[in-house]
C-alpha atoms as an extended CHARMM CRD file, in Angstrom:
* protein
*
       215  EXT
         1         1  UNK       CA             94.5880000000       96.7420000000       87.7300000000  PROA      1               0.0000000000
         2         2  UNK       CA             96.7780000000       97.1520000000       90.7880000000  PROA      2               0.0000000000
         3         3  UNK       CA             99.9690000000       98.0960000000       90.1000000000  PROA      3               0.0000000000
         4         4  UNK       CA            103.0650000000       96.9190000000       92.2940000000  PROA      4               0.0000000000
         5         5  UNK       CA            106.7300000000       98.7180000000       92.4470000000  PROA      5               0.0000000000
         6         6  UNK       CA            109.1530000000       96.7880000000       91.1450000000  PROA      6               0.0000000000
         7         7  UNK       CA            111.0010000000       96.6430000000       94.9080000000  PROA      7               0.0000000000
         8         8  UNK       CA            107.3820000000       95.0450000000       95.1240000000  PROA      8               0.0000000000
         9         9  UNK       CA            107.3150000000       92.5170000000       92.3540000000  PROA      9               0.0000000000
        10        10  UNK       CA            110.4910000000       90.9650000000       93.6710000000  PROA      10              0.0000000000
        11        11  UNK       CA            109.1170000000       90.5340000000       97.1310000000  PROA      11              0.0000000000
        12        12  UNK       CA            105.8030000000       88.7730000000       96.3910000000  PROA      12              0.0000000000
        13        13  UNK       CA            107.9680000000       86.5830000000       93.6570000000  PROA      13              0.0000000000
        14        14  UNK       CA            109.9790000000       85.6150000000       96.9790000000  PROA      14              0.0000000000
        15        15  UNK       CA            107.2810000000       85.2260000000       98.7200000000  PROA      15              0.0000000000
        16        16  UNK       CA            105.7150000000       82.8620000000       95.8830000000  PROA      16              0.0000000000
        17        17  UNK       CA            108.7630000000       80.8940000000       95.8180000000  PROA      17              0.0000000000
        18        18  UNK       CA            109.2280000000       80.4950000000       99.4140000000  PROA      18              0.0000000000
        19        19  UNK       CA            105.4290000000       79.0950000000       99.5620000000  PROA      19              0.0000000000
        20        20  UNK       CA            106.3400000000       77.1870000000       96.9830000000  PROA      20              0.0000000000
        21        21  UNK       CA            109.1990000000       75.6230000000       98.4850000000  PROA      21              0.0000000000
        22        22  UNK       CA            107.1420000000       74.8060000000      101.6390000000  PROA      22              0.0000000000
        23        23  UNK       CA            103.9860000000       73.1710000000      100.6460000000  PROA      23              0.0000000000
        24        24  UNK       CA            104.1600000000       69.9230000000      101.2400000000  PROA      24              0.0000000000
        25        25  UNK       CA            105.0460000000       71.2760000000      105.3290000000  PROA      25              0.0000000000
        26        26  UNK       CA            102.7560000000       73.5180000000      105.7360000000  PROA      26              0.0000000000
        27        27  UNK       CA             99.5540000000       71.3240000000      107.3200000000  PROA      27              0.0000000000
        28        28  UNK       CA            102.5310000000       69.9890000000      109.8410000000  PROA      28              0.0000000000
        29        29  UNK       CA            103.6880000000       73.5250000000      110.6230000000  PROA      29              0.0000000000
        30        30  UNK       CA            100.0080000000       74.2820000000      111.3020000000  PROA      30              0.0000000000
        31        31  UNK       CA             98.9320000000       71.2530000000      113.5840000000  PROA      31              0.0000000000
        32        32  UNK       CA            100.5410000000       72.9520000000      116.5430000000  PROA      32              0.0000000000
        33        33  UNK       CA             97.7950000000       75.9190000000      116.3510000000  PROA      33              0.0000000000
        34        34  UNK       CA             94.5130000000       73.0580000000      115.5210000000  PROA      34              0.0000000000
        35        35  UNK       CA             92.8100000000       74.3090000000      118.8950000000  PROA      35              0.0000000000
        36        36  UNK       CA             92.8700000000       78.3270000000      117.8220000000  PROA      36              0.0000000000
        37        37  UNK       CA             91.7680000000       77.4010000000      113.9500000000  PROA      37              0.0000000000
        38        38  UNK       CA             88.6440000000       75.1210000000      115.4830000000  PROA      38              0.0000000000
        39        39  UNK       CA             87.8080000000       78.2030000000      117.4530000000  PROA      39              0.0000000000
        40        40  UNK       CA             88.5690000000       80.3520000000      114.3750000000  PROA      40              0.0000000000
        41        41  UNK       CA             86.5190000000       77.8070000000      112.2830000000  PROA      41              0.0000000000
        42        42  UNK       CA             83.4970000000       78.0570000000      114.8710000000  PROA      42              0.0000000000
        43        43  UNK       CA             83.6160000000       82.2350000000      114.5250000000  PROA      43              0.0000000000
        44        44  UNK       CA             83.6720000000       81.8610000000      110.8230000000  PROA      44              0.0000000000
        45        45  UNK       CA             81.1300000000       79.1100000000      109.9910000000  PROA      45              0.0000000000
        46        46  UNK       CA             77.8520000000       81.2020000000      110.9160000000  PROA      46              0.0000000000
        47        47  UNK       CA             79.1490000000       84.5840000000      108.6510000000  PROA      47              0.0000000000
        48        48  UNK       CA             79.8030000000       82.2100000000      105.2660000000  PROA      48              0.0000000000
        49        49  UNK       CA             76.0550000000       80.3240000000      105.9700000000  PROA      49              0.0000000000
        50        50  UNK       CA             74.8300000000       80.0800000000      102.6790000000  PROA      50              0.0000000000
        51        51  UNK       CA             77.2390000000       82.8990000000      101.5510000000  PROA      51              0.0000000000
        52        52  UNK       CA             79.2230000000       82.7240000000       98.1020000000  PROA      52              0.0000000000
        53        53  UNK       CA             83.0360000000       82.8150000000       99.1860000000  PROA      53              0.0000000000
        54        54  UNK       CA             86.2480000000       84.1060000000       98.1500000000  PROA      54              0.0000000000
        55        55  UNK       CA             89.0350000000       82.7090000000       99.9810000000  PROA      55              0.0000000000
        56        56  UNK       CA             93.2140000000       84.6850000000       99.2550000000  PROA      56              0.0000000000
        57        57  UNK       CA             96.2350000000       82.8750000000      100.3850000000  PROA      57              0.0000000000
        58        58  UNK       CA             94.3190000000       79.7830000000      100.9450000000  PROA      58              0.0000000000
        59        59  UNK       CA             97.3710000000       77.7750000000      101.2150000000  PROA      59              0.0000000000
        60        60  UNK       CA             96.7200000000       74.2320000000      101.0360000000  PROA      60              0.0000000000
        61        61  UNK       CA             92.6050000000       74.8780000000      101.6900000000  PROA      61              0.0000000000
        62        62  UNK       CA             92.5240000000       74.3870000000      105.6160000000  PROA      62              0.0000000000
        63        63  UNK       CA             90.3650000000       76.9310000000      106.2650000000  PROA      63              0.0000000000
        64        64  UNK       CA             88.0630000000       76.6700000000      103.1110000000  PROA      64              0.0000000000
        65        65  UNK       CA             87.6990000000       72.7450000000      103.7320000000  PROA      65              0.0000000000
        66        66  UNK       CA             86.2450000000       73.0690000000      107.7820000000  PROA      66              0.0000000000
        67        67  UNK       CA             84.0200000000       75.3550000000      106.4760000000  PROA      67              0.0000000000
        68        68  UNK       CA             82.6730000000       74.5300000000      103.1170000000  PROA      68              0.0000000000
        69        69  UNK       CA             79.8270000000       72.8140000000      104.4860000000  PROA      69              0.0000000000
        70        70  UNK       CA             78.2430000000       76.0260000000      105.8470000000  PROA      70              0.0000000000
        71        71  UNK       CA             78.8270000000       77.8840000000      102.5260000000  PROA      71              0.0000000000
        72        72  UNK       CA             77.0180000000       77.9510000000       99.2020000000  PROA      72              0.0000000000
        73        73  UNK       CA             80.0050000000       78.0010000000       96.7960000000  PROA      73              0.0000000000
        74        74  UNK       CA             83.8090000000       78.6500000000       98.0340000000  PROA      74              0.0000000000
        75        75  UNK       CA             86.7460000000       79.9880000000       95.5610000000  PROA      75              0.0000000000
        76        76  UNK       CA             89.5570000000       79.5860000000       97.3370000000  PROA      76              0.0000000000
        77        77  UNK       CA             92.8530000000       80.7360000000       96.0340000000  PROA      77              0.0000000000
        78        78  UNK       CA             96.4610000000       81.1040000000       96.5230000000  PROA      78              0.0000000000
        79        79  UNK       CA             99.6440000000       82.5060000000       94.3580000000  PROA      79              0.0000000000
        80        80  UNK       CA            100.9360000000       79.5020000000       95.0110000000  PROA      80              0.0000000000
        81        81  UNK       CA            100.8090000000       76.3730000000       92.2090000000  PROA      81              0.0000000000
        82        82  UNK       CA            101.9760000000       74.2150000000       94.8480000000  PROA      82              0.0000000000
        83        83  UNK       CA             99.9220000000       75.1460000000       97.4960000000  PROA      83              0.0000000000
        84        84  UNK       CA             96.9350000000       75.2360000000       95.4970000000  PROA      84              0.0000000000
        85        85  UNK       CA             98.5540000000       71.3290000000       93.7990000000  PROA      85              0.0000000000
        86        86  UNK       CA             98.2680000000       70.2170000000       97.9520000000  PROA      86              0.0000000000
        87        87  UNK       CA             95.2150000000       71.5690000000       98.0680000000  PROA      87              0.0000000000
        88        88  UNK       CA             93.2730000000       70.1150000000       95.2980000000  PROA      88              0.0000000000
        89        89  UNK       CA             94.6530000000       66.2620000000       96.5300000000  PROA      89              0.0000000000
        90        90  UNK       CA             91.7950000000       65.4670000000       99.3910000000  PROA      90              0.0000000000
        91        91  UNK       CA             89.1000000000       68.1130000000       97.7130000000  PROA      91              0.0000000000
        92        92  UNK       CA             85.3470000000       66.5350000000       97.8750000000  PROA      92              0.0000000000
        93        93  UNK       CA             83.4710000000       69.2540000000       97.5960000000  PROA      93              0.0000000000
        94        94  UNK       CA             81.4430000000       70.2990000000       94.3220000000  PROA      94              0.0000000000
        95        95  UNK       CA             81.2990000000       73.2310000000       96.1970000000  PROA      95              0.0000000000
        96        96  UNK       CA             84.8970000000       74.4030000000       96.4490000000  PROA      96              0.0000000000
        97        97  UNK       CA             87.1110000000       75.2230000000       93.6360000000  PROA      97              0.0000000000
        98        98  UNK       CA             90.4100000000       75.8790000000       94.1770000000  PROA      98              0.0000000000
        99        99  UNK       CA             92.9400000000       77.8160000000       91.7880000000  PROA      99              0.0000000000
       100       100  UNK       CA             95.9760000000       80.1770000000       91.4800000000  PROA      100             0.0000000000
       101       101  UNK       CA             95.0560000000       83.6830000000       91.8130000000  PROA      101             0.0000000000
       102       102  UNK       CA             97.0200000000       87.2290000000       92.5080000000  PROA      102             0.0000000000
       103       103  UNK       CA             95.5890000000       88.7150000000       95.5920000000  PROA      103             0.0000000000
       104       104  UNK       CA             96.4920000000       92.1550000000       93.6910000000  PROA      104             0.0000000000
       105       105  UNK       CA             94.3260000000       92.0460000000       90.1060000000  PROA      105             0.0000000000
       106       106  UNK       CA             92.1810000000       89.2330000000       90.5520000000  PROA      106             0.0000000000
       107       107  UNK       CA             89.7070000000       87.8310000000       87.6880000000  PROA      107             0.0000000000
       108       108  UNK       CA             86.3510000000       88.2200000000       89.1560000000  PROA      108             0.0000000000
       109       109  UNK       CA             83.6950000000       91.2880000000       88.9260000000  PROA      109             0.0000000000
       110       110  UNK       CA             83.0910000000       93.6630000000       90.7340000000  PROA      110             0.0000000000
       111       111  UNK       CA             80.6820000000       92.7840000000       94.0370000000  PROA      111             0.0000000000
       112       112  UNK       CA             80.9460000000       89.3900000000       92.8010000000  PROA      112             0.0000000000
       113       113  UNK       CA             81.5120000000       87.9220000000       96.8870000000  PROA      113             0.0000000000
       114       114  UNK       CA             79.5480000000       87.8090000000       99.9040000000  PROA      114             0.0000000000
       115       115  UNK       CA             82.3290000000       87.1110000000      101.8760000000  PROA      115             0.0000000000
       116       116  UNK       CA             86.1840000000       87.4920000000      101.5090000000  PROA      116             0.0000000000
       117       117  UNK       CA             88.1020000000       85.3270000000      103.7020000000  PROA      117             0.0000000000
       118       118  UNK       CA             91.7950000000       87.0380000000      104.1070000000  PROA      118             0.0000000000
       119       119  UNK       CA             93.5570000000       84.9370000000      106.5340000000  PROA      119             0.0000000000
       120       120  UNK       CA             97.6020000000       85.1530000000      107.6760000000  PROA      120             0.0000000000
       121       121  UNK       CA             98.1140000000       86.8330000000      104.4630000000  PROA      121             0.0000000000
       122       122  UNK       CA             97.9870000000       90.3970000000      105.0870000000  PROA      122             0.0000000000
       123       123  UNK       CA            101.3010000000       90.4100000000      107.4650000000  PROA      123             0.0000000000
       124       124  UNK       CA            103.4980000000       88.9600000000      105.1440000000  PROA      124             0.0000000000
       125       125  UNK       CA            102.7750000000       90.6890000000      101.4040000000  PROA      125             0.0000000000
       126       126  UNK       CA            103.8980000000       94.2520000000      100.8070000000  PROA      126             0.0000000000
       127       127  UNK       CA            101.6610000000       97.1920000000      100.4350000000  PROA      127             0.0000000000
       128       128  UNK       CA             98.6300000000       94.9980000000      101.9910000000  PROA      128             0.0000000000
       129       129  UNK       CA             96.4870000000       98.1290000000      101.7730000000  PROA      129             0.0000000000
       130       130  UNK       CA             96.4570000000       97.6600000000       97.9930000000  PROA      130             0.0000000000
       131       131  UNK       CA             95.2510000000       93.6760000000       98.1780000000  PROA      131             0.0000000000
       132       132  UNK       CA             92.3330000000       95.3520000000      100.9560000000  PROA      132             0.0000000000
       133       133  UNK       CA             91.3350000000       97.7340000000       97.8930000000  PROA      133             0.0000000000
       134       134  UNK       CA             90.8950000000       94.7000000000       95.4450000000  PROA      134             0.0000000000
       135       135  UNK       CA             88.9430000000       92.7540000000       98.2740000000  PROA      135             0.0000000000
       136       136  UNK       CA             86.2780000000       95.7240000000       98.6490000000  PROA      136             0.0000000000
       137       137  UNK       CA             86.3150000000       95.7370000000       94.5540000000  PROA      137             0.0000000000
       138       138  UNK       CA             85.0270000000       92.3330000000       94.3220000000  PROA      138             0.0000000000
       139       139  UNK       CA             83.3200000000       91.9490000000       98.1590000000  PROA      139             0.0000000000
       140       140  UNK       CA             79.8590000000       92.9600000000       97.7860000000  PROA      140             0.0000000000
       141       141  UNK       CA             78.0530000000       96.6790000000       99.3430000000  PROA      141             0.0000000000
       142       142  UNK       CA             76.9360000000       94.6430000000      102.1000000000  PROA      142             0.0000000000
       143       143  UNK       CA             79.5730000000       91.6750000000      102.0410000000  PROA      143             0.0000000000
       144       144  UNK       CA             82.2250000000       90.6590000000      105.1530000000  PROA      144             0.0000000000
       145       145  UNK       CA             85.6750000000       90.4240000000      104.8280000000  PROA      145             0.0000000000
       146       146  UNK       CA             87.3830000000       87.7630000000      107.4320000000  PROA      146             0.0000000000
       147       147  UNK       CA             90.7930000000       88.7210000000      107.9200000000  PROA      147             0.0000000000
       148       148  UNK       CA             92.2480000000       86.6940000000      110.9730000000  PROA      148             0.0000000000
       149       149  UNK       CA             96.0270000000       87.7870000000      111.1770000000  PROA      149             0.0000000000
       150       150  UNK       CA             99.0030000000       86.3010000000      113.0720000000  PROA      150             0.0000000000
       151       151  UNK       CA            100.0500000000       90.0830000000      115.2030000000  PROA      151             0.0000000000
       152       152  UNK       CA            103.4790000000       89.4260000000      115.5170000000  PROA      152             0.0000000000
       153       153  UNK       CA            104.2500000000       92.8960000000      117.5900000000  PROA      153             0.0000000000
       154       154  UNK       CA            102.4720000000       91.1710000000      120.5150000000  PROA      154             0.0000000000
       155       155  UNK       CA            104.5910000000       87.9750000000      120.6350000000  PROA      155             0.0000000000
       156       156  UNK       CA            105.9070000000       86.6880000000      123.8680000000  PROA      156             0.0000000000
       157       157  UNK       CA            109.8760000000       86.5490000000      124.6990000000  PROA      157             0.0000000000
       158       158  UNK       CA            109.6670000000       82.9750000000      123.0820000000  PROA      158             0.0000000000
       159       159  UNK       CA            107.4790000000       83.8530000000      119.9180000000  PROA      159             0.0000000000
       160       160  UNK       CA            109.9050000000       86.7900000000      118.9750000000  PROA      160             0.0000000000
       161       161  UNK       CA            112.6450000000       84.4250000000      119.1030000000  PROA      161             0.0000000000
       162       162  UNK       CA            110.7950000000       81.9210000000      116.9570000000  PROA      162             0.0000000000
       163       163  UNK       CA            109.7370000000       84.8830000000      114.4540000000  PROA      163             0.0000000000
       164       164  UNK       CA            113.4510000000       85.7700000000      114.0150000000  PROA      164             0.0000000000
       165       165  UNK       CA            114.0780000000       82.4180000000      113.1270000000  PROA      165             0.0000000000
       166       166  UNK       CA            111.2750000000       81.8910000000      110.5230000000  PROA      166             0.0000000000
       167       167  UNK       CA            112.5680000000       84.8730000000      109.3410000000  PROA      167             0.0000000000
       168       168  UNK       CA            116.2140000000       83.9770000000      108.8670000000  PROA      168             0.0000000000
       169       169  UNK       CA            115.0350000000       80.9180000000      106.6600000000  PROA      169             0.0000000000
       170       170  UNK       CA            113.2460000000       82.9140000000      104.2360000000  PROA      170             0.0000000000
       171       171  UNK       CA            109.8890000000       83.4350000000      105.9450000000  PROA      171             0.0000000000
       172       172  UNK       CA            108.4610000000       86.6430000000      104.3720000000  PROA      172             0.0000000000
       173       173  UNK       CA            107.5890000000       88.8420000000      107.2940000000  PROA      173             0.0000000000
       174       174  UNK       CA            106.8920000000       92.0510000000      106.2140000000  PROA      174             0.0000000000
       175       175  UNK       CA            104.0430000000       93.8280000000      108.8390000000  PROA      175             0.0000000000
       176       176  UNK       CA            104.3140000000       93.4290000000      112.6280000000  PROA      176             0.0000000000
       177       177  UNK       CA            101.5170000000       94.8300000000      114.3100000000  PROA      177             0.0000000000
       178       178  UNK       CA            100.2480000000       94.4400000000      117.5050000000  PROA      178             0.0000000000
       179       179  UNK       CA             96.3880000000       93.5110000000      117.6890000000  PROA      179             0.0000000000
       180       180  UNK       CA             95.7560000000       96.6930000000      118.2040000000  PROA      180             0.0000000000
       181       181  UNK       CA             97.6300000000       98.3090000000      115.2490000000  PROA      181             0.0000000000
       182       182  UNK       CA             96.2800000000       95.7880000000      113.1440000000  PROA      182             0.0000000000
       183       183  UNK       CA             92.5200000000       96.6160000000      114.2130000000  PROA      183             0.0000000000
       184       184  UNK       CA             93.4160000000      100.3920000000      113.2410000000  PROA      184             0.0000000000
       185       185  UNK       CA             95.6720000000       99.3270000000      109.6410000000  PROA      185             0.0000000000
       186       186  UNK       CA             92.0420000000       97.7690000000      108.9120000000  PROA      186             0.0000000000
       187       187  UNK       CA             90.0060000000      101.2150000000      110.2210000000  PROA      187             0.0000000000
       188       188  UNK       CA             92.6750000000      103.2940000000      108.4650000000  PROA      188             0.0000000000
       189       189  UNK       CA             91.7410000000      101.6780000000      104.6990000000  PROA      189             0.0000000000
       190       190  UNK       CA             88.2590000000      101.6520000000      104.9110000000  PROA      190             0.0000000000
       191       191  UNK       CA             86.5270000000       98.6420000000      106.8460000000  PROA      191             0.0000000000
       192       192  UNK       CA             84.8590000000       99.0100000000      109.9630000000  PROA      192             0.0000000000
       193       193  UNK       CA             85.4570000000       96.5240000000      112.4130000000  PROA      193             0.0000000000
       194       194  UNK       CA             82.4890000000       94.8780000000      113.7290000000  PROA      194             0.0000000000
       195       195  UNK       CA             84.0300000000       92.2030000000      115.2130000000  PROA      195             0.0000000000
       196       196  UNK       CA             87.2710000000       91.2440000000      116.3940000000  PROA      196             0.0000000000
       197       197  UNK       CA             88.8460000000       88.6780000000      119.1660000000  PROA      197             0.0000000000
       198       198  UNK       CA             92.7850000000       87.1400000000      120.0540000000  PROA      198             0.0000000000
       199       199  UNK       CA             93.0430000000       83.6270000000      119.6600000000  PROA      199             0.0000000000
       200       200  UNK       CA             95.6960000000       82.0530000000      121.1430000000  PROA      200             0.0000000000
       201       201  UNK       CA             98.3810000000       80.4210000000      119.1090000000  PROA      201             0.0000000000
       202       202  UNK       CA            101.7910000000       80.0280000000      118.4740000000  PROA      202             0.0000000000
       203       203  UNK       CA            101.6260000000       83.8190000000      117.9690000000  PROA      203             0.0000000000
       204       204  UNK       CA             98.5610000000       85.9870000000      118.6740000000  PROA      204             0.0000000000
       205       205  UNK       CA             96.2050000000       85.8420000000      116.3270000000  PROA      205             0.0000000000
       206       206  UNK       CA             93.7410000000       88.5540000000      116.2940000000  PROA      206             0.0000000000
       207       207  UNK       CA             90.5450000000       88.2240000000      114.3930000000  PROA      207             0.0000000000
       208       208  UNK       CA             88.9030000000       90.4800000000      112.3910000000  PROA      208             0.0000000000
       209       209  UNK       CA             85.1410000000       90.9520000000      110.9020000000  PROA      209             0.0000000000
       210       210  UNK       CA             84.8540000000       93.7670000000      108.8960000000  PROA      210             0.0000000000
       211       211  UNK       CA             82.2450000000       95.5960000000      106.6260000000  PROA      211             0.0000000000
       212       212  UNK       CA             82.2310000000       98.4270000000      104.3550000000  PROA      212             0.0000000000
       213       213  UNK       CA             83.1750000000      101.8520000000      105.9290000000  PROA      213             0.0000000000
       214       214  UNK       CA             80.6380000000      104.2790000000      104.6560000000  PROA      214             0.0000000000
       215       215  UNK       CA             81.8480000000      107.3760000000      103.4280000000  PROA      215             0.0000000000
């Protein structure tokens, strides 16, 4: 088990609360970015082929529902009982099961994944290099981890203006890299980058395939 400070517990209760609070926006918020999550959807779709999934911070299941097709099996979760409520509601899939999980000491075995899908998560929990060591305890030797991230440090003049105002109404913010800081967070705790691109979106939103760093 992971163990958070308490500084840390309070934050990701925040955060759970805030995310809370905002479910039933968040598929409006995320229209305005539809064109850079089809392209992310397209770079995703031929790694999970057939794959068995693990989805964090799924939200209300965007991601996991464009892609289920291509998978084998998808858990997607989120800390969230009201994301996770949204995301249940328009759920056909026997192949995706959604349910409230802690991206810190989660339930499954060890190599248990083929792929771990981290996406817009990593930026806003604290110590995010402890939820990358629970991802490579449950992603297989040979598994991928997907972790797209919204680089804040790299925002235009008008996407730092609307980052300080997500942030005044309780948006948790708590990493701002720039694409390339992000690339080397990832290098620095153990994955090796095979492949990585910036979409663009309301903020840049570099994505990142990673495997295993051998050691």
């Amino acid at each position: 088990m992971i163990n958070l400070k308490p500084k840390g517990m309070k934050e990701m209760r925040d955060h759970k609360n805030f995310w809370d609070k905002n479910a039933g926006r968040y598929d409006r918020f995320m229209r305005k970015d539809r064109v850079a999550y089809d392209e992310m959807y397209e770079l995703i779709r031929p790694v999970v082929k057939d794959k068995t999934v693990l989805e964090l911070a799924t939200g209300t299941g965007l991601i996991a529902k464009h892609i289920v097709n291509a998978a084998a099996h998808i858990e997607a979760t989120d800390a969230s009982a009201e994301m996770i409520a949204e995301a249940k509601r328009d759920n056909r899939s026997t192949k995706l099961y959604f349910s409230v999980q802690d991206m810190f000491c989660l339930p499954y075995a060890k190599e248990s994944f083929n792929v771990v899908i981290v996406s817009n998560a990593l930026h806003i929990v604290p110590q995010p290099e402890k939820a990358l060591a629970e991802i490579r305890r449950v992603l297989k030797d040979d598994g991928v981890l997907i972790a797209p991230t919204f680089t804040h440090a790299g925002n235009s003049f008008s996407g730092k203006v609307r980052a300080f105002f997500m942030k005044r109404v309780g948006f948790p913010l708590h990493s701002k890299w720039t694409s390339a800081e992000y690339l080397r967070f990832l290098s620095q705790n153990g994955w090796t980058v095979r492949k990585s691109a910036v979409l663009k979106a309301s903020f840049p939103l570099t994505y990142a395939e990673c495997v295993k760093l051998e050691v």
